[in-house]
N, C-alpha and C positions, 0 to 999 in steps of 0.2 A: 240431489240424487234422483236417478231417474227411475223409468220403471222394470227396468233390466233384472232379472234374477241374479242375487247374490251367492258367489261361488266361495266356496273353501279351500285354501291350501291344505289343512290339515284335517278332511272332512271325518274321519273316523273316531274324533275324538268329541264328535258331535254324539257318539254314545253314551259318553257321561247324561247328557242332558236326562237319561233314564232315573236319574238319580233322584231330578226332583221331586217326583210322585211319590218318591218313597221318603223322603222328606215332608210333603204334606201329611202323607198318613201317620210317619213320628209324631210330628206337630198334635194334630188331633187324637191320638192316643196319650199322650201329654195332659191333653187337655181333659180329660176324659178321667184320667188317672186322678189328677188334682180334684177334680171333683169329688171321688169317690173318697179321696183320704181327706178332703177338707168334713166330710159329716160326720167323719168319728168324732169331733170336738162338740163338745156337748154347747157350748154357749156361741150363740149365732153374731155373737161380734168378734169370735177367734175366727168363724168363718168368712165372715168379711174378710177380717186382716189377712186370711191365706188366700185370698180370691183376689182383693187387692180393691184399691178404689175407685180403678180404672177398669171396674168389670162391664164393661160395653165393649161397644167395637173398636175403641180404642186401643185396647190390648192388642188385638188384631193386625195392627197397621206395623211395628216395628218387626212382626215378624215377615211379613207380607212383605217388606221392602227389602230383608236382607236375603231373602230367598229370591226377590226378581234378581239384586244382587250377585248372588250364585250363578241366575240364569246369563245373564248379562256375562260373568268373567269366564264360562265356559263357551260360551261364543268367541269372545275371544280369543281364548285359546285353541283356537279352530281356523282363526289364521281367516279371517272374512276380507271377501275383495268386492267391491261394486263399484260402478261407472259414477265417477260423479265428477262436477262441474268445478274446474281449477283454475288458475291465474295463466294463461299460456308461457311456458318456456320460450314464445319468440321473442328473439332478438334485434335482428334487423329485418327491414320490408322491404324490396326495391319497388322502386315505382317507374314502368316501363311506359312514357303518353306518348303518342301519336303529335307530331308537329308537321305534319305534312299539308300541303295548302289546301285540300278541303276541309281543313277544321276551321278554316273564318265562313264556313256555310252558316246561317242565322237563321236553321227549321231548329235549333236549340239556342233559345233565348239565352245572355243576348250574343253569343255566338259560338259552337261548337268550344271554339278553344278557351274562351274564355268561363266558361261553364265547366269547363276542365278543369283549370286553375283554381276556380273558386272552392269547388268541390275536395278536390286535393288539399289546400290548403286546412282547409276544415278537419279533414280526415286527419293529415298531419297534426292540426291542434289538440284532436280530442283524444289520439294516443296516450298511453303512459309514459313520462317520461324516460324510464329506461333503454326502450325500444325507440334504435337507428333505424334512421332512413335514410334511402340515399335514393337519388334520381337518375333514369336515364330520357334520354329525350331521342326520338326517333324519325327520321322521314326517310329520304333515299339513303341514309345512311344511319347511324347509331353514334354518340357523342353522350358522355359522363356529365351531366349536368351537375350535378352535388356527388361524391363520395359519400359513403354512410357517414351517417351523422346523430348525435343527440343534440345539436343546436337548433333548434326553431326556425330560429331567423336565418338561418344563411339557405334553411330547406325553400322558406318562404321568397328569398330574395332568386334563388337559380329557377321556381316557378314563371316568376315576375320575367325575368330574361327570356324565356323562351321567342325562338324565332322563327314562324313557319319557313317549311323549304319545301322541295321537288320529292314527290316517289315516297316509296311506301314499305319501308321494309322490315315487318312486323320481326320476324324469326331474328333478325340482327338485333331489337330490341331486348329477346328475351335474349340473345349469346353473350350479350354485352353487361346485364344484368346479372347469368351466370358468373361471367370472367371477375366481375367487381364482387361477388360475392366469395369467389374459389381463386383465387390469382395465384396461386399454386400448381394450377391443376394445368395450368398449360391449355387453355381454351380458346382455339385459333378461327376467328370468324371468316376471317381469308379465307381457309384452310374448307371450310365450309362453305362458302361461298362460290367456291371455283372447284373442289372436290368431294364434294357430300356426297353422301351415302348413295343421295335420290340418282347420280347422273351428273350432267351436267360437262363444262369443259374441265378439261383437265387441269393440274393445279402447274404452274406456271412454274417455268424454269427457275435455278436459282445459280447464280455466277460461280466461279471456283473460290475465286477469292472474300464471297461475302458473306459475312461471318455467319456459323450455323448455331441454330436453334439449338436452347436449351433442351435437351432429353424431359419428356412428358413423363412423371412420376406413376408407378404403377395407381390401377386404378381398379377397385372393384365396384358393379354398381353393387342398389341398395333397392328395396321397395319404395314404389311409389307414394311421395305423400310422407314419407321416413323421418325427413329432415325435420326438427323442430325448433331448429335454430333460425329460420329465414324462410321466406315466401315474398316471391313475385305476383306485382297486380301490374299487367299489361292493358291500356285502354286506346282503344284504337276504333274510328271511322272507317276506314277505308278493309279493303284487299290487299294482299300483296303486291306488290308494281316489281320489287329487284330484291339482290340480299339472301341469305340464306330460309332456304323451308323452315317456315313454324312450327311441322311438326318433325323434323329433325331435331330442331331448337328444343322442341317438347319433349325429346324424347332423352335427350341429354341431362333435360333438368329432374325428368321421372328417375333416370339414374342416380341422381343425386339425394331423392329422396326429396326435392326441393315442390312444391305445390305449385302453378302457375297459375293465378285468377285472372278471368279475362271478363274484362267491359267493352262492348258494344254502342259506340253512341251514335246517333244519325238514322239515316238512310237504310232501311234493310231490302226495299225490292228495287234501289236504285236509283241516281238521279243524275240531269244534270245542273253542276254549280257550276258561273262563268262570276270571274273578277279580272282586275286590272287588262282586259281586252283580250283575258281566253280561258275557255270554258274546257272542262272536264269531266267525265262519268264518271260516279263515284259509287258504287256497293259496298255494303256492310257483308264482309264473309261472314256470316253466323257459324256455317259449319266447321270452318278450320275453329274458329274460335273457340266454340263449342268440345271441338276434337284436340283442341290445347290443354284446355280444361280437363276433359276427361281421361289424359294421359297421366298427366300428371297427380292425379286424384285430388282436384281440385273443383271450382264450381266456375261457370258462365251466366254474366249478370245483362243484361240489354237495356238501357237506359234511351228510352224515345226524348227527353224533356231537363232539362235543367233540375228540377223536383226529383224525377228517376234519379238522376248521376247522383244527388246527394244522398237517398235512401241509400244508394249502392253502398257507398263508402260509409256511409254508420252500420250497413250488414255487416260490411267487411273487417270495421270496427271492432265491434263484437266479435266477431268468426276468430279473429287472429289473438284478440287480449283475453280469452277463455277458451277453452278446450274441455272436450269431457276424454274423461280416461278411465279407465281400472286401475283403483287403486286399494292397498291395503286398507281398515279400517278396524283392525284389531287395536289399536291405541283408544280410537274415539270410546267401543266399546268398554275398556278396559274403567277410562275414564267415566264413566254412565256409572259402573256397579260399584267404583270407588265414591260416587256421590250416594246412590243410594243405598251404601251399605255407614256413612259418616248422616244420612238422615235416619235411616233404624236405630244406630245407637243415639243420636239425640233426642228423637221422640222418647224414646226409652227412658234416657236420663231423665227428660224434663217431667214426663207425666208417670214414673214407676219408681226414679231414684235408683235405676239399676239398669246395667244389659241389657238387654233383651228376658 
């Protein structure tokens, strides 16, 4: 539990709690009373007996228990809510890499994409088994590497396949990730690609005779961040090169209530990388990434180094298999004064032979 102030559904019944002072004062008028009618006995071993043998602090403790007891079951019944730390309800993760050709750059040991891979796979290991994964793999274009999954190994083996290509088309990563997660939803990357929001050409004739589109199901969005059934982690070197806008992409998945985490690995004020006889400039967009991230009510991770990408993904870890929330806590409570109201009467028994 954290340090969040704890609220009440039923705050007005926090008025009982008046009760208890006036129960301490019963108590000690009690006590007060027994005294005075234990002296009428003339022989001081009847006052013993009336006093009991347990006249120390002992006496003291079973009454003391069942009164925090009282305190304890009127909290509960006061209906208490506090922020505290749960098992996440996610279900499935997409996992959106970059395979585009400057991940065989080697400023991250022992080389961008393979640094990927390794990291990934780990992260994939040390999930709960309940929670699916599934892969998309990304460069000039977007391609389903794995379908969600809770098999290990077949996550492990569509990593192993990966195969750099041309261009750089982050937004298509995250549309493609959406469409495998909502395939439902009628989520046309085309469609975005050649008509989005931003501009762009226009979206491209379609013949008389070729067959049309199923009808897109109404849709209402949600808040950002909503969803808690799934969340995308996008990891990308490069900028955009083709593809749909990332933050159109971001802005569909905010609809959805879907988080989008984005990893930064490489390069961030630029460089150039040349292989097989031709070189290219490569920058890290921090800010779209960063602007993906924060659309979606999610976080932006930057990974300089091999050692970086794998902290990233055991934050990530953590981030996605716990969650804190508000939640009821009138049961735990309930449970507390049922305990220590079953330790009053046992101390009772054991050291008086009686109740309280």
């Amino acid at each position: 539990m954290n340090n969040a102030p704890v609220n009440f559904l039923w705050p007005e019944l926090l008025w009982l709690l008046l009760a208890v002072p006036l129960l301490v004062l019963l108590y000690m008028w009690l006590l007060s009373r027994k005294k005075k009618t234990a002296l009428r006995y003339a022989s001081l071993s009847l006052v013993r007996e009336a006093m009991g043998r347990g006249n120390g602090w002992r006496r003291h403790v079973p009454p003391a228990l069942f009164l925090l007891s009282m305190v304890a079951m009127l909290l509960a019944a006061a209906r208490p809510m506090a922020v505290i730390t749960l098992p996440s309800n996610q279900q499935t993760i997409m996992l959106a890499i970059d395979v585009s050709g400057s991940m065989r750059a080697t400023d991250v040991q022992p080389s961008r994409i393979e640094a990927a891979q390794e990291a990934a796979k780990k992260f994939i290991q040390e999930l709960p088994r309940h929670v699916r994964v599934g892969i998309v793999a990304f460069a000039g274009s977007a391609q389903v590497a794995q379908l969600p999954t809770l098999t290990r190994e077949d996550l492990i083996t569509a990593i192993d396949r990966f195969q750099l290509q041309r261009g750089t088309a982050t937004g298509n990563g995250i549309m493609l990730s959406l469409a495998t997660l909502f395939p439902d939803d009628g989520i046309d990357i085309n469609e975005m690609a050649y008509g989005g929001a931003r501009g762009g050409n226009r979206l491209r004739g379609r013949s008389l005779d070729q067959a049309q589109a199923p009808p897109k199901k109404d849709f209402t969005p949600v808040p950002p961040g909503s969803y808690n059934s799934a969340a995308i982690i996008m990891l990308t070197d490069g900028q955009r090169t083709t593809g749909v806008d990332p933050m159109d992409a971001a802005k569909l998945a905010a609809d959805r209530g879907v988080r989008v985490y984005t990893v930064g690995i490489g390069t961030v004020d630029g460089e150039t990388i040349g292989f097989e006889g031709w070189s290219m400039r490569v920058r890290l967009d921090e800010e779209t990434l960063k602007g993906v991230a924060n659309r979606t009510a999610a976080e932006y991770f930057y990974a300089g180094n091999a050692t970086d990408l794998k902290k990233v993904y055991e934050t990530l870890s953590s981030k996605l298999t716990v969650e804190k929330k508000e939640t009821e806590i009138s049961g735990l409570l309930a449970l507390i004064a049922a305990l220590l109201a079953l330790g009053s009467a046992g101390l009772s028994l054991l050291w008086f032979n009686r109740i309280l």
